[in-house]
VMD Tcl script that draws the C-alpha trace (Angstrom):
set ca {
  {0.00 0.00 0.00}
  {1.49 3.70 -0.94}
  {0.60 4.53 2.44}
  {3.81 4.32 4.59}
  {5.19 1.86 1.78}
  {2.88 -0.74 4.19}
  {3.00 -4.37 3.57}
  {-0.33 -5.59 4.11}
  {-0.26 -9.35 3.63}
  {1.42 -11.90 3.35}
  {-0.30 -15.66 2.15}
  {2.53 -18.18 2.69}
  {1.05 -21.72 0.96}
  {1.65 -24.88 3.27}
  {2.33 -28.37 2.71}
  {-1.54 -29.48 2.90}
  {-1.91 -26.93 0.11}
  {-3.76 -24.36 2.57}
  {-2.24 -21.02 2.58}
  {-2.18 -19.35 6.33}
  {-1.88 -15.49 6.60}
  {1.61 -14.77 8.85}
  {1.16 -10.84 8.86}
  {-0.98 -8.64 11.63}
  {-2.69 -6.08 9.51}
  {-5.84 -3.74 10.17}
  {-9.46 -4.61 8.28}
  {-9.03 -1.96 6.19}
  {-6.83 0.74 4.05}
  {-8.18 3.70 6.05}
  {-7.92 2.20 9.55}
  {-3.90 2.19 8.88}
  {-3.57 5.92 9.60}
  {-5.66 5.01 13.28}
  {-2.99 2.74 14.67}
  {-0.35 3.65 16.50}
  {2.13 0.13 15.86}
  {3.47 0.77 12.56}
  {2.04 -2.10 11.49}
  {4.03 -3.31 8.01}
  {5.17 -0.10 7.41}
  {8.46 1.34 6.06}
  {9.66 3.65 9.01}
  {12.33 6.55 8.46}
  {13.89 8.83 8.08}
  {15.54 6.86 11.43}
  {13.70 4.05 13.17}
  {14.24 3.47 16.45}
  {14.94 6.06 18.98}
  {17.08 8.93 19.28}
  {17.77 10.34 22.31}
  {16.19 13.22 23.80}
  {15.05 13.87 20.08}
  {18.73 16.17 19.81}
  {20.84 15.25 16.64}
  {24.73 16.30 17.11}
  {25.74 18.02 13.79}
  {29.51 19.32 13.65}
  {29.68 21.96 16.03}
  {25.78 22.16 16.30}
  {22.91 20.23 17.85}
  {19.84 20.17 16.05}
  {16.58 19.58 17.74}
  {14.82 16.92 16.41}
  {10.72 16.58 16.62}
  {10.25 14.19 19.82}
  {7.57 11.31 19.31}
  {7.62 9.17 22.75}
  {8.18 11.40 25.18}
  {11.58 14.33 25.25}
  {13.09 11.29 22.39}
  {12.62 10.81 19.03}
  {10.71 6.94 17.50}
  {10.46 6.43 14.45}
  {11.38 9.02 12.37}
  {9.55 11.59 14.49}
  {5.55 12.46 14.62}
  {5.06 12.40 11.04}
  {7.82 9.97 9.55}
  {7.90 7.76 6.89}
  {4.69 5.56 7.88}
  {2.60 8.71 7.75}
  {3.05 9.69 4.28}
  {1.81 8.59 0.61}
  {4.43 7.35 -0.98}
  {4.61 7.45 -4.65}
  {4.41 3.73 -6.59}
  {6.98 4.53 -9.72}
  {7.13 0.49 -10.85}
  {4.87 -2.15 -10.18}
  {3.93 -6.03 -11.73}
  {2.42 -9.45 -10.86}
  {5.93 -9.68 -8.45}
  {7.24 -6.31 -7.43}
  {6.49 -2.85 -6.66}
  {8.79 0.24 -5.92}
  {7.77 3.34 -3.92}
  {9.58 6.74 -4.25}
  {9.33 9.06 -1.15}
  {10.78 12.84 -1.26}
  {11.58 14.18 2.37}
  {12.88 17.90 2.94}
  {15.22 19.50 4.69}
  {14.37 20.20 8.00}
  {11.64 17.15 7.07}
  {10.79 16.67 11.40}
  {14.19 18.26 12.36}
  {16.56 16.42 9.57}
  {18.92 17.91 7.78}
  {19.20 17.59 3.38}
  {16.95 17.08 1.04}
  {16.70 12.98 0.86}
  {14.87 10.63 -1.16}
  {14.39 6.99 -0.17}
  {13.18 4.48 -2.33}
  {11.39 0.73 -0.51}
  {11.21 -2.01 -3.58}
  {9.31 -5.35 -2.60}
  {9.97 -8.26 -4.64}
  {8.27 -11.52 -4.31}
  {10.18 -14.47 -5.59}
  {9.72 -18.30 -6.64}
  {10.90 -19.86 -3.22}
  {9.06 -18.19 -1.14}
  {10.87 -15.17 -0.36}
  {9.85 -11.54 -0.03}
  {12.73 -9.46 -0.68}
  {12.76 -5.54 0.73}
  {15.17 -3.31 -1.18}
  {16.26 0.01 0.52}
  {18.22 2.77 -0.84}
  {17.98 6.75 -0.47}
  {20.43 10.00 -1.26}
  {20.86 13.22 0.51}
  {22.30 16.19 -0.54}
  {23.15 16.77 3.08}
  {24.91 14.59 5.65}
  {21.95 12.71 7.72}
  {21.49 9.85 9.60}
  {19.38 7.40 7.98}
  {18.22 4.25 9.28}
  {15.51 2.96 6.93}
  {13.56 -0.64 8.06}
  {9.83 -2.52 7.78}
  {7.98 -2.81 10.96}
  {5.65 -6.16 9.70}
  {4.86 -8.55 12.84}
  {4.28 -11.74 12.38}
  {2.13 -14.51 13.58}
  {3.26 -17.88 11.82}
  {0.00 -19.74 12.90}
  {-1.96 -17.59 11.13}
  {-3.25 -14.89 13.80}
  {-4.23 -17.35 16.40}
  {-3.15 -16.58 19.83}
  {0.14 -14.91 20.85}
  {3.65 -15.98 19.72}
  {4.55 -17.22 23.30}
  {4.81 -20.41 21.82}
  {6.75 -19.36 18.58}
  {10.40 -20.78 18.65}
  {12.97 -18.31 17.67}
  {17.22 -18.05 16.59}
  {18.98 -15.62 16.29}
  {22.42 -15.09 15.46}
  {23.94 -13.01 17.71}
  {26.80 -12.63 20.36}
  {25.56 -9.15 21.55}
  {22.33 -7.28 22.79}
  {21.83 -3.63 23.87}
  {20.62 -2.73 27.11}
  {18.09 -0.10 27.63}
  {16.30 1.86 30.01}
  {12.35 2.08 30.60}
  {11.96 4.42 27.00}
  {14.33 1.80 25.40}
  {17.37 4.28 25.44}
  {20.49 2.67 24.93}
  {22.75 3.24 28.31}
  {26.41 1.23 28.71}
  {27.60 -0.93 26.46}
  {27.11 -4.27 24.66}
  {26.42 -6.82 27.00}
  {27.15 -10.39 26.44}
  {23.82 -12.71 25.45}
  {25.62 -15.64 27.68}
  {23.59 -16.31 30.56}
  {20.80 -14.08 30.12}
  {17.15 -14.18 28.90}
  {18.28 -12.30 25.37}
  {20.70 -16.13 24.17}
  {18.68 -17.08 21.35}
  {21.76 -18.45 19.50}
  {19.76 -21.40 20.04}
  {16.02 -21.90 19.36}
  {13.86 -20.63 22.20}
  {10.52 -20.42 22.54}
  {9.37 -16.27 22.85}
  {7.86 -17.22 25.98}
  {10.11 -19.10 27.82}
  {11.83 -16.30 29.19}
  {9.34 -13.54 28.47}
  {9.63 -10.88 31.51}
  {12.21 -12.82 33.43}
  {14.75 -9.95 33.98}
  {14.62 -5.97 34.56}
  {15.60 -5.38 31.45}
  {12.47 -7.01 30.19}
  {10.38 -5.84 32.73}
  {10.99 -2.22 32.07}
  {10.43 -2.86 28.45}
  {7.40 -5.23 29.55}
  {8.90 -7.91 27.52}
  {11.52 -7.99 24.63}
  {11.93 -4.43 22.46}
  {16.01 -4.84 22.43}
  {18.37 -4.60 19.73}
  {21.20 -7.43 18.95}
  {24.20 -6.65 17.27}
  {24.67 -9.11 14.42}
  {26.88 -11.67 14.21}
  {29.33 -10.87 11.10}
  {29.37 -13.50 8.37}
  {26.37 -15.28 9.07}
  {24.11 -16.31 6.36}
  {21.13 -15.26 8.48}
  {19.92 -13.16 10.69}
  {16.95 -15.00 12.41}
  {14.60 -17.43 12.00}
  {11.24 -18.37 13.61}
  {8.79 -21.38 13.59}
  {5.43 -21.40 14.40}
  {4.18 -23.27 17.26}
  {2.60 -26.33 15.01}
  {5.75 -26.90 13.53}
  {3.84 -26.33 9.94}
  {5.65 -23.00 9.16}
  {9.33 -21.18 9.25}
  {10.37 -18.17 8.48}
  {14.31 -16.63 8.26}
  {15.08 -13.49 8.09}
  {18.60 -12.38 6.08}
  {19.93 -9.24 6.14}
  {23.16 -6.37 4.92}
  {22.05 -4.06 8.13}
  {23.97 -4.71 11.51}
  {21.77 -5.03 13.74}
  {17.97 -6.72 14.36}
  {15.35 -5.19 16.82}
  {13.34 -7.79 18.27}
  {10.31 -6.47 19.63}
  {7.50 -9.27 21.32}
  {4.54 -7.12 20.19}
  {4.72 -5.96 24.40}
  {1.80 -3.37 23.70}
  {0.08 -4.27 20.69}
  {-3.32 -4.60 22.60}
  {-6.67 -2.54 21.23}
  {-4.65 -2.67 17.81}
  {-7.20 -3.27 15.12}
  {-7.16 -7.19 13.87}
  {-7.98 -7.71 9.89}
  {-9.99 -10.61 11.29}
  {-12.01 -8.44 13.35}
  {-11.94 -6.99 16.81}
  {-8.51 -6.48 18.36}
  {-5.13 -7.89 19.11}
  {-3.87 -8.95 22.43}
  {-0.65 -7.40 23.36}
  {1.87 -10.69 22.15}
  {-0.23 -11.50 19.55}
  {2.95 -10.33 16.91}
  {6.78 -10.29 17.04}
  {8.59 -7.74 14.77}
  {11.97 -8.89 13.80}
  {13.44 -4.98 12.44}
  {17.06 -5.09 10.73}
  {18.62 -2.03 11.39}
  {21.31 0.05 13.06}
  {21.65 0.13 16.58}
  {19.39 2.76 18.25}
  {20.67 6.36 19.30}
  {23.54 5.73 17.06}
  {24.30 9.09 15.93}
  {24.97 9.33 19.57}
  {27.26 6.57 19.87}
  {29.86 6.25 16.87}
  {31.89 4.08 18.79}
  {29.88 1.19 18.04}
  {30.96 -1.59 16.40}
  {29.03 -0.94 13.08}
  {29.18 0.69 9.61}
  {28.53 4.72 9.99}
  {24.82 5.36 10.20}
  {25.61 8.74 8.32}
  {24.55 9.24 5.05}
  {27.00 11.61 2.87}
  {26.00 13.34 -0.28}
  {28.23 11.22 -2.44}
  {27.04 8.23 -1.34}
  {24.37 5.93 -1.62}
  {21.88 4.31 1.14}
  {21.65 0.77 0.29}
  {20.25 -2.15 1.98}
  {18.27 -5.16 1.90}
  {16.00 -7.50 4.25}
  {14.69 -11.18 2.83}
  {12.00 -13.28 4.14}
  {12.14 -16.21 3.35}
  {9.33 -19.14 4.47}
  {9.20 -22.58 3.98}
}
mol new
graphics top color blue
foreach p $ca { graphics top sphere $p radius 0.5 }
foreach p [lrange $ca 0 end-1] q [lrange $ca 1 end] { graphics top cylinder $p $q radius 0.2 }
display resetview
């Protein structure tokens, strides 16, 4: 949908020849703009947060426009998920969207364009295509915010096994601002480097309980052929998730309650997990991190990719 580049659905066919719906998504078109969860949209210009909405800037700090709380989610009060995008290409298995953004666009500096192709493949796969120029330096930090339920919408993911492959996770405090450093997964409630059920460990540390469940970001592992994957709790669907962005936000859908369900009624908070490739939060705030520059320069191209892939 041209409105916030939103992926609406996604039929994945099954080995009984059924097909079972794995995306949350509202009834209809128009009740998109009503929710507040982002629900399959393409967020920007930076998802995640930014501290205290304040963007350092040579010499300067701009003032960014907050959207939970003094910080900045999401690209701000009117980012990327708020806006008609423009469809330049479309056919039976792809469609690209153009978006214009400018400068001074909810505090960001340049003039940028971003670009979201989806391409659905012969395996299975849904392939998201990012890029996006500035004539400005800006952080940019482009990403889909689908959730998923891989047994079709029923129930919550508690029982949803997940992997992911990484050595590192961010701590947070209660608005999910990074604080510290990159902790260790080893011994903690955020070692998925083997599968685990969502809900084994769900709310089982401060961390989570401040976040009321899992909204953290894991640093990568480098060289890995994936990123994540997930299976659904009947064994009768997978999903994994590859990536070129560093890091992966895994958020356990902690407050998606009185969100609209396409089935009718409303979703229970848990009823989704979003898996969002990305840069760590607050980067621009935290260059020492071990990943590529978050900074966009005017001779240089934004350029990255997410797959799905489900079998």
């Amino acid at each position: 949908m041209d409105w916030g580049a939103t992926w609406l659905s996604c039929l994945v066919p099954l080995a009984n020849g059924q097909r079972r719906e794995v995306l949350l998504g509202c009834p209809r078109a128009e009740d998109y703009s009503r929710q507040s969860a982002f629900l399959g949209a393409t967020v920007g210009r930076y998802a995640n947060r930014i501290a205290g909405a304040k963007l350092p800037y040579g010499n300067l700090t701009l003032s960014l426009l907050p959207s939970q709380g003094e910080n900045q989610l999401h690209g701000g009060p009117d980012g990327f998920d708020k806006r008609r995008w423009e469809v330049v290409a479309h056919d039976a298995q792809h469609v690209r969207f153009r978006l214009a953004s400018p400068d001074g666009d909810q505090g960001f500096p340049g003039n940028l364009v971003a670009e979201v192709t989806y391409t659905l493949t012969d395996d299975n796969t849904v392939e998201i295509d990012m890029q996006a120029n500035t004539d400005a330096a800006c952080p940019v930090n482009l990403t889909n915010h689908a959730y998923f339920n891989l047994d079709g919408g029923k129930g919550t993911v508690h029982a949803h096994t997940l992997q992911v492959q990484a050595d590192q996770v961010l701590p947070t405090d209660g608005m999910g601002i990074p604080y510290g450093h990159l902790q260790s997964v080893t011994g903690t409630t955020f070692d998925f480097r083997a599968p685990h059920t969502v809900g084994e460990r769900l709310g089982q540390d401060g961390q989570q309980q401040l976040a009321k469940g899992y909204d953290h970001s894991f640093l990568l592992n480098a060289g890995a052929d994936w990123a994540a994957r997930v299976e659904s709790s009947d064994k009768a669907l997978a999903m994994t998730l590859s990536t070129s962005l560093p890091a992966l936000q895994f958020y356990s859908g902690n407050y998606l309650g009185g969100t609209l369900s396409r089935e009718g009624g409303e979703y229970a908070d848990y009823a989704g997990l979003a898996l969002e490739p990305q840069f760590l939060p607050d980067s621009p705030h935290h260059p020492e991190w071990p990943q590529p520059d978050c900074w966009l320069q005017p001779a240089q191209t934004y350029r990255h990719w997410i797959r799905f892939q489900f079998r």
